[in-house]
VEXDREN-2710 file (C-alpha; in Angstrom, 1 decimal):
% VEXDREN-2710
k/r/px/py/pz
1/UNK/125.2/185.9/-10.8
2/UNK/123.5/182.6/-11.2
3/UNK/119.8/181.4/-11.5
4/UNK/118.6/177.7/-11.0
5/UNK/115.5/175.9/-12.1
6/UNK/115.1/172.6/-10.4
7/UNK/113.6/169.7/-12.2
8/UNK/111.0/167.9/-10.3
9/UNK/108.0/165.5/-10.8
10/UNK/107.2/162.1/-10.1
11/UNK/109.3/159.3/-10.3
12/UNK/109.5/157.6/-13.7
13/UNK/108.1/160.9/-15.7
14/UNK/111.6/161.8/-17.3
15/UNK/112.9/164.4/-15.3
16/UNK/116.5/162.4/-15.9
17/UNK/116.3/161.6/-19.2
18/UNK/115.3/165.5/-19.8
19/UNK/118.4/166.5/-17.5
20/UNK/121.1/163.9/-19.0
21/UNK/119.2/165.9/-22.3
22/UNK/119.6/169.3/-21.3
23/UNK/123.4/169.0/-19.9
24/UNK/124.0/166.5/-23.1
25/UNK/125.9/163.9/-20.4
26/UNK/124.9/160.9/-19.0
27/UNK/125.6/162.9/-14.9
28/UNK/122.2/161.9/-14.0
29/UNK/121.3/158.4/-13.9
30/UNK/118.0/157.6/-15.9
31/UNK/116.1/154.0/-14.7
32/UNK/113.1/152.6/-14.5
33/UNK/112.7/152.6/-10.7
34/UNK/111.5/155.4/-8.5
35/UNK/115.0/157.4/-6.8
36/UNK/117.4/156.6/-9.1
37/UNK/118.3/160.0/-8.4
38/UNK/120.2/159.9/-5.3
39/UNK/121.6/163.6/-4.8
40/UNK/120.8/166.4/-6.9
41/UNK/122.9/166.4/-10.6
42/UNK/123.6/170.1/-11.7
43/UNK/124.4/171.3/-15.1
44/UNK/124.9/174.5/-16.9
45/UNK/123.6/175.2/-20.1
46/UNK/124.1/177.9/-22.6
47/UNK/120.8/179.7/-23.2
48/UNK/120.5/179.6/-27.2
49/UNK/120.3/183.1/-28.5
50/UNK/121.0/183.2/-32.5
51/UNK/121.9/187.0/-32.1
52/UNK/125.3/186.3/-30.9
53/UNK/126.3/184.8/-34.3
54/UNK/125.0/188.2/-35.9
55/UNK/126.9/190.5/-33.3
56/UNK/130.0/188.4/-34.1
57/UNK/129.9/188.3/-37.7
58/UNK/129.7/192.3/-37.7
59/UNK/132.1/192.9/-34.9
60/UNK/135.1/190.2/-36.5
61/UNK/135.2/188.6/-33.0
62/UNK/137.4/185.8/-32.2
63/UNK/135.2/183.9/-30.1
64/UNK/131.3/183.5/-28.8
65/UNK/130.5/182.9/-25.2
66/UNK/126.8/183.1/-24.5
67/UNK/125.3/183.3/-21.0
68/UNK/123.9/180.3/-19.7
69/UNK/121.5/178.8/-16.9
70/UNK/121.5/176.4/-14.2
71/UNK/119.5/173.0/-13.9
72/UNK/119.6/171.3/-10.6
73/UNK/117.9/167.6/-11.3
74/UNK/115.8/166.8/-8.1
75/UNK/115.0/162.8/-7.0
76/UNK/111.1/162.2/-7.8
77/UNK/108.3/163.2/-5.0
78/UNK/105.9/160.7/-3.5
79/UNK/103.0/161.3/-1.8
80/UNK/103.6/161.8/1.9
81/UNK/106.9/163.8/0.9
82/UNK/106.1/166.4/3.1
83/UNK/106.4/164.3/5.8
84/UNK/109.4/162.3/4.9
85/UNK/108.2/159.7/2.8
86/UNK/110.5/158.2/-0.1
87/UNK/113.7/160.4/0.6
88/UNK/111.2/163.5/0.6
89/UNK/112.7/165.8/3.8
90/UNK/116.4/165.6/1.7
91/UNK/114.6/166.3/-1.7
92/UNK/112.4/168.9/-0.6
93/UNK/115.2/170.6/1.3
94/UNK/117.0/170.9/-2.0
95/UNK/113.7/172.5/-4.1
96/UNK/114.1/175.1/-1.7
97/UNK/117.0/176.0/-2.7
98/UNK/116.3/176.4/-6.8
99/UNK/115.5/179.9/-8.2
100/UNK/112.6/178.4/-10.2
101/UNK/110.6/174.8/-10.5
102/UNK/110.3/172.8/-14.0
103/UNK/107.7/170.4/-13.4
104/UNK/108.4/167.2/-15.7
105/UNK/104.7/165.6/-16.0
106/UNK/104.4/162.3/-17.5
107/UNK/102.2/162.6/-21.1
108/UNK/102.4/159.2/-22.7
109/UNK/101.5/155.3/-22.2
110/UNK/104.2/153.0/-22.0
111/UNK/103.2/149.7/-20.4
112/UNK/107.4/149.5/-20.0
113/UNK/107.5/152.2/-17.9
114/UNK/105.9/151.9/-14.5
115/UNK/104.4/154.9/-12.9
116/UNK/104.0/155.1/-9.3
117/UNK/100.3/155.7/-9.1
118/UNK/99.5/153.1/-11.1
119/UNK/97.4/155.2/-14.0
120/UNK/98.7/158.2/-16.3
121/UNK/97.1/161.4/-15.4
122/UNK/99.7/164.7/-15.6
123/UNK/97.0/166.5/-14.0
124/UNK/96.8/164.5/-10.9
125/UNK/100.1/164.2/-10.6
126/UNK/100.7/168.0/-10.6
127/UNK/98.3/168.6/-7.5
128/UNK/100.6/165.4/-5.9
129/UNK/103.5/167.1/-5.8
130/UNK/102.3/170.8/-5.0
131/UNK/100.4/169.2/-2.4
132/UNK/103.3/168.3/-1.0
133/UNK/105.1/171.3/-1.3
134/UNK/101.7/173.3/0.1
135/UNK/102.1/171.0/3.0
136/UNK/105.8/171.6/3.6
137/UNK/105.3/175.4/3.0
138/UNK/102.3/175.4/5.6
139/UNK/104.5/173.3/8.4
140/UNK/107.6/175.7/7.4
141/UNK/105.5/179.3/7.8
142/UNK/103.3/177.5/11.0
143/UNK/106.7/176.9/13.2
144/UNK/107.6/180.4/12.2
145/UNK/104.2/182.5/12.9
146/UNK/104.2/181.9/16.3
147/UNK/107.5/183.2/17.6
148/UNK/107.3/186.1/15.3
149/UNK/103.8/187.3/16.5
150/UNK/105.6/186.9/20.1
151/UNK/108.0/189.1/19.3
152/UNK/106.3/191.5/17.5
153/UNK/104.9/193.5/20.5
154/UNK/108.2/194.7/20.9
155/UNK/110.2/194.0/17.4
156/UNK/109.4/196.1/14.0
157/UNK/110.6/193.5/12.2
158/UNK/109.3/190.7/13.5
159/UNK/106.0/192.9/12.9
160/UNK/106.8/193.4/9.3
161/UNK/106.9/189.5/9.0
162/UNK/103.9/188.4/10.9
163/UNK/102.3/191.2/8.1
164/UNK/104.3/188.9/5.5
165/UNK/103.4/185.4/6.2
166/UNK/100.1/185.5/7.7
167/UNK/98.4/186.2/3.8
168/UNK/100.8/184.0/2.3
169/UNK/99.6/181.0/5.3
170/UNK/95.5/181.9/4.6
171/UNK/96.6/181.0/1.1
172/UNK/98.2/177.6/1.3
173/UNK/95.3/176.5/4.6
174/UNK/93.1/177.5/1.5
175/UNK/95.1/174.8/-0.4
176/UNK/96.3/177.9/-2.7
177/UNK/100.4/178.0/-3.2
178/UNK/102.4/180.8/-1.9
179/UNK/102.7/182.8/-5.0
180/UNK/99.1/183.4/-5.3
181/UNK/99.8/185.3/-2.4
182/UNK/102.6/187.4/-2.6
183/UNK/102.3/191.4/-1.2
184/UNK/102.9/193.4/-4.5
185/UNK/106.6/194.7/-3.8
186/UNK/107.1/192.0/-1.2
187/UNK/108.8/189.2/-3.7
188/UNK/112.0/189.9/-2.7
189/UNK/111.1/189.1/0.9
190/UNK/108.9/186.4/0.0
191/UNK/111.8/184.5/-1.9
192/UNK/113.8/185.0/1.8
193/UNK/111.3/182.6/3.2
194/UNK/112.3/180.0/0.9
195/UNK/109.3/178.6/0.3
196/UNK/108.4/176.0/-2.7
197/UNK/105.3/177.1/-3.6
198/UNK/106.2/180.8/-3.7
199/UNK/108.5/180.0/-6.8
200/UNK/107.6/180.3/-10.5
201/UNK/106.5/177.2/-12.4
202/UNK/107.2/176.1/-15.8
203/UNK/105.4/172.5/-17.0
204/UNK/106.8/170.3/-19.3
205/UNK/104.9/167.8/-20.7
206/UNK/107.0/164.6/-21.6
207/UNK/105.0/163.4/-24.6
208/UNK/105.7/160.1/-26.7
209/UNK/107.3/160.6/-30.3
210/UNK/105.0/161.5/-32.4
211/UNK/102.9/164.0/-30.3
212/UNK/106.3/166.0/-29.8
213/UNK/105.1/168.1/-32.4
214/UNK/101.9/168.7/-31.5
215/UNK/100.9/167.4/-28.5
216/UNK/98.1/165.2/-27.5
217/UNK/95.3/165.3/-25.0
218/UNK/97.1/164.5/-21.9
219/UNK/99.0/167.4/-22.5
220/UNK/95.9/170.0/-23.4
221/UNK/94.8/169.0/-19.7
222/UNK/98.2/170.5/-18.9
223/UNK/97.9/173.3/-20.7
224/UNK/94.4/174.5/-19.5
225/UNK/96.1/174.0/-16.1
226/UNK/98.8/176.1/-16.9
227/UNK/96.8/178.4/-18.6
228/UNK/94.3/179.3/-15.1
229/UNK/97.2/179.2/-13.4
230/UNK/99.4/181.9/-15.6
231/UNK/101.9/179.5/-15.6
232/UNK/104.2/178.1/-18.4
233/UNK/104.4/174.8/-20.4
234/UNK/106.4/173.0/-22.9
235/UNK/105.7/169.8/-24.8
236/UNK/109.2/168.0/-25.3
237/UNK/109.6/164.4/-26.2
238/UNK/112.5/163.4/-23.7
239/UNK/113.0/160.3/-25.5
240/UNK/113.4/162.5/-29.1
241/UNK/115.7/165.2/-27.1
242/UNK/118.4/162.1/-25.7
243/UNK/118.4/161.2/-29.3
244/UNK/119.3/165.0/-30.6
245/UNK/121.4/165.2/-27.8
246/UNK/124.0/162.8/-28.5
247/UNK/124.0/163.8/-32.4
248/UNK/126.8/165.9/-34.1
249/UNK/125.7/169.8/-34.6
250/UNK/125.5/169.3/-38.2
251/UNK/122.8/166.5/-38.1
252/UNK/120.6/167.8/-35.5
253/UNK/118.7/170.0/-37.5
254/UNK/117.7/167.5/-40.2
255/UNK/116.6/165.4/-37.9
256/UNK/114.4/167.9/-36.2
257/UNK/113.0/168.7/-39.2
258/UNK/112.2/164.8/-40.3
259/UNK/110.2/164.7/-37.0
260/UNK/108.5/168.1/-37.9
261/UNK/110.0/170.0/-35.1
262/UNK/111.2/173.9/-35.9
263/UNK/113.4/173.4/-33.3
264/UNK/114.3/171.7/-30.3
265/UNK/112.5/171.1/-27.5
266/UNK/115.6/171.7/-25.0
267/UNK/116.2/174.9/-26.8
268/UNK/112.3/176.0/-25.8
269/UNK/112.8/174.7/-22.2
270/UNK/115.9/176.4/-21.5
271/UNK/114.1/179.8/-22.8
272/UNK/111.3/179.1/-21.1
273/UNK/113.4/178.9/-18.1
274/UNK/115.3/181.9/-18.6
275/UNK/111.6/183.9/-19.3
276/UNK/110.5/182.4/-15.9
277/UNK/113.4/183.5/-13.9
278/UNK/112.7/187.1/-15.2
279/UNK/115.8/187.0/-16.8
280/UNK/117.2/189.6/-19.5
281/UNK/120.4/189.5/-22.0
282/UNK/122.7/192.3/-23.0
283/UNK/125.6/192.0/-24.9
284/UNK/129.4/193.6/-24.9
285/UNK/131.2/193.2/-28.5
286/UNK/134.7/193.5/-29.5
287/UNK/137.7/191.7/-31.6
288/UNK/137.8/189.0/-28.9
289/UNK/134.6/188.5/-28.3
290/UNK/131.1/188.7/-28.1
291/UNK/129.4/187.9/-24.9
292/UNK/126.2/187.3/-23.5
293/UNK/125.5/188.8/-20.3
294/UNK/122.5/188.6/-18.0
295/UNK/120.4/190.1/-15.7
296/UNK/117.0/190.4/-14.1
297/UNK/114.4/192.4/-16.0
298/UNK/114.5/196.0/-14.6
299/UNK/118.0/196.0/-14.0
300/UNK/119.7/199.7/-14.3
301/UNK/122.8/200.6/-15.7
302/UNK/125.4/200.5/-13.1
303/UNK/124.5/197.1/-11.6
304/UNK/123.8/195.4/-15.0
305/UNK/128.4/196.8/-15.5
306/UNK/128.7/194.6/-12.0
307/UNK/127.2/191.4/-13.3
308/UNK/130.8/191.9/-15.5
309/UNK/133.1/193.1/-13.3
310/UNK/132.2/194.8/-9.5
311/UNK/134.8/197.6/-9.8
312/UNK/132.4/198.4/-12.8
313/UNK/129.4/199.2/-10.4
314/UNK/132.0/201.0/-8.5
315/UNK/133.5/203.1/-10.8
316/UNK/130.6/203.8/-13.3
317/UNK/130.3/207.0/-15.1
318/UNK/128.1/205.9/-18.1
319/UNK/127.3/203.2/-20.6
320/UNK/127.8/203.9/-24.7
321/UNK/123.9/202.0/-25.5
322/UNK/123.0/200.5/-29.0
323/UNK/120.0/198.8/-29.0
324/UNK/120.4/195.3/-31.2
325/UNK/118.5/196.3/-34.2
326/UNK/120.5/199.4/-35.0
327/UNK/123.8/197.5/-34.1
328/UNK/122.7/195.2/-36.5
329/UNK/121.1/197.9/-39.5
330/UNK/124.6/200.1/-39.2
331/UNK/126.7/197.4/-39.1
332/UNK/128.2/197.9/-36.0
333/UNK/129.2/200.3/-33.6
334/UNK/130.7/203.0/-36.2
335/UNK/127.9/202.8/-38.0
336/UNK/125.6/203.5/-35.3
337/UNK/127.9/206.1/-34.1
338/UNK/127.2/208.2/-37.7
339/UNK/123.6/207.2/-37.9
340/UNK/123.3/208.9/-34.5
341/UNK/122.1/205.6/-33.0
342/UNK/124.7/205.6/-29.8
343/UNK/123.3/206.9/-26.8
344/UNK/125.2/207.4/-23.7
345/UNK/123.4/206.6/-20.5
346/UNK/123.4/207.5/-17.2
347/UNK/122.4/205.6/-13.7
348/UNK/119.0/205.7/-13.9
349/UNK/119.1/203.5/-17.3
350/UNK/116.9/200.6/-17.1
351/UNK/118.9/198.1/-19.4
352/UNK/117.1/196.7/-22.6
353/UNK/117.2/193.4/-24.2
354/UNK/119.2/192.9/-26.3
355/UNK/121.2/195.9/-25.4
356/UNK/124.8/196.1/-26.9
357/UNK/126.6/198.3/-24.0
358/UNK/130.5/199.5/-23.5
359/UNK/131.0/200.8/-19.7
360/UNK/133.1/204.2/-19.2
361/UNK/134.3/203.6/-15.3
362/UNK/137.1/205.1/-13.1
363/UNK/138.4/203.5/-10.2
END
């Protein structure tokens, strides 16, 4: 099961530096001229979760393997995108594609650094590129009403998805994205339509060094933006993150803490992103190992024992369920067992966070 966020924004606002960051490898090219990017870089990284370490101090396990998440680095958007301008029809085929959007805005003056409108202004550049993607979106679902109505004299479904599109189309000729719109229990159909704007957003604000750890007004603009839109944000220095990046584990912390950063800024994003998705983790523990696992919130039982194995779904009888806390207060899963902390759970169960699960299957 994987989930992707793609990075977009502007060119020039980071998105690079924060991707060569994130995947700690220089697989994107960062430069100061617009589409240095030339095809989408994609990276995996492990989503930082310090309750592994716990679960494998108390379980003896030979080896850690946390779950991990998907960024897809996307060329930077011009104006006039949406209808090919820069390299926009290759770039904005590849948004559609992406699970989720980070949107890299650039929050600092550097007179080294051209931007390609000339003045810095996050907020303006925000409504550039979902502009863009409002007018793709509005193009896509317009070529698509049509035939569907047609057909819909005749065809149930081509009914249900006239019923579909035509609020989510009032919404972007309003000049309000797709997901302002979305049917409540329609999201799985919605994200079928691939559109941009129908996907969650999380802003990062690219701030110069010594806002990183508080920000600075460029990035409050951001954040009353985010805030009206019930989206996220995140205030990373990219330039700070290449730096911890390329350090040795050891060192990365003390230089974090020089800055007067708790933690890093990567680390936030990458939870961010794995909060946006809807994304949950449960864990399975042994000698071997302890692993991360995850899966959408909501997720029950028997197809939470797929995302390991299928013939798990298949076969499933039940799952042996300690929640984290109690793994961790009883010291594992004899412990638990005598508190009368293990519970064994059926099909129905809805899987928690942080849930430390064993599957019973037949097959």
């Amino acid at each position: 099961m994987g989930f992707n966020c793609g990075i977009v924004g502007l060119p020039n606002v980071g998105k690079s530096t924060l991707f060569n960051a994130l995947t700690a490898t220089a697989a994107a090219q960062a430069a100061n001229y617009p589409f240095c990017t030339i095809e989408p870089n994609v990276g995996r990284v492990a989503v930082p979760d310090p309750r592994l370490a716990a679960l494998a101090a108390i379980a003896k396990s030979q080896k850690i393997v946390p779950t991990s998440l998907e960024f897809v680095d996307i060329a930077g958007l011009v104006r006039g995108a949406s209808r090919g301008e820069g390299l926009g029809n290759q770039f904005l085929a590849n948004i559609r594609e992406v699970d989720a959007i980070v949107h890299v805005l650039r929050c600092f003056e550097d007179d080294d650094v051209t931007h390609v409108e000339g003045s810095i202004d996050p907020v303006r550049d925000a409504e550039t590129v979902e502009t863009e993607l409002m007018l793709a979106d509005l193009d896509s679902l317009e070529k698509r009403l049509l035939p569907a109505q047609k057909r819909a004299r005749t065809d149930r479904e081509a009914a249900a998805q006239v019923v579909l599109m035509e609020p989510l189309l009032a919404a972007l000729r309003e000049g309000r994205p797709a997901r302002t719109a979305i049917p409540a229990g329609q999201e799985e159909a919605v994200r079928r339509l691939q559109l941009m704007t129908s996907k969650p957003v999380l802003y990062v604000c690219n701030v110069e060094e010594a806002s990183a750890a508080t920000g600075n007004h460029f990035a409050a603009q951001v954040a009353a933006k985010a805030q009206a839109e019930g989206a996220g944000i995140v205030i990373v220095s990219a330039a700070i993150e290449a730096e911890v990046s390329q350090l040795p584990e050891a060192d990365r912390r003390e230089f974090l803490e020089g800055l007067g950063l708790s933690d890093s800024g990567l680390d936030r994003v990458i939870a961010a992103g794995y909060r946006l998705l809807g994304l949950t983790t449960y864990f399975t523990c042994g000698p071997k190992e302890t692993r991360a696992w995850t899966i959408t919130v909501g997720t029950r039982a028997p197809q939470a024992a797929a995302v390991i194995h299928n013939d798990f779904e298949r076969g499933f009888i039940a799952c042996e369920t300690i929640a984290y806390d109690d793994y961790i207060r009883y010291r594992g899963e004899h412990g638990s067992k005598e508190a009368g902390r293990m519970r064994v759970e059926g099909r129905e169960y809805l899987v928690q966070d942080g849930d430390v699960l064993l599957f019973r299957f037949n097959v």
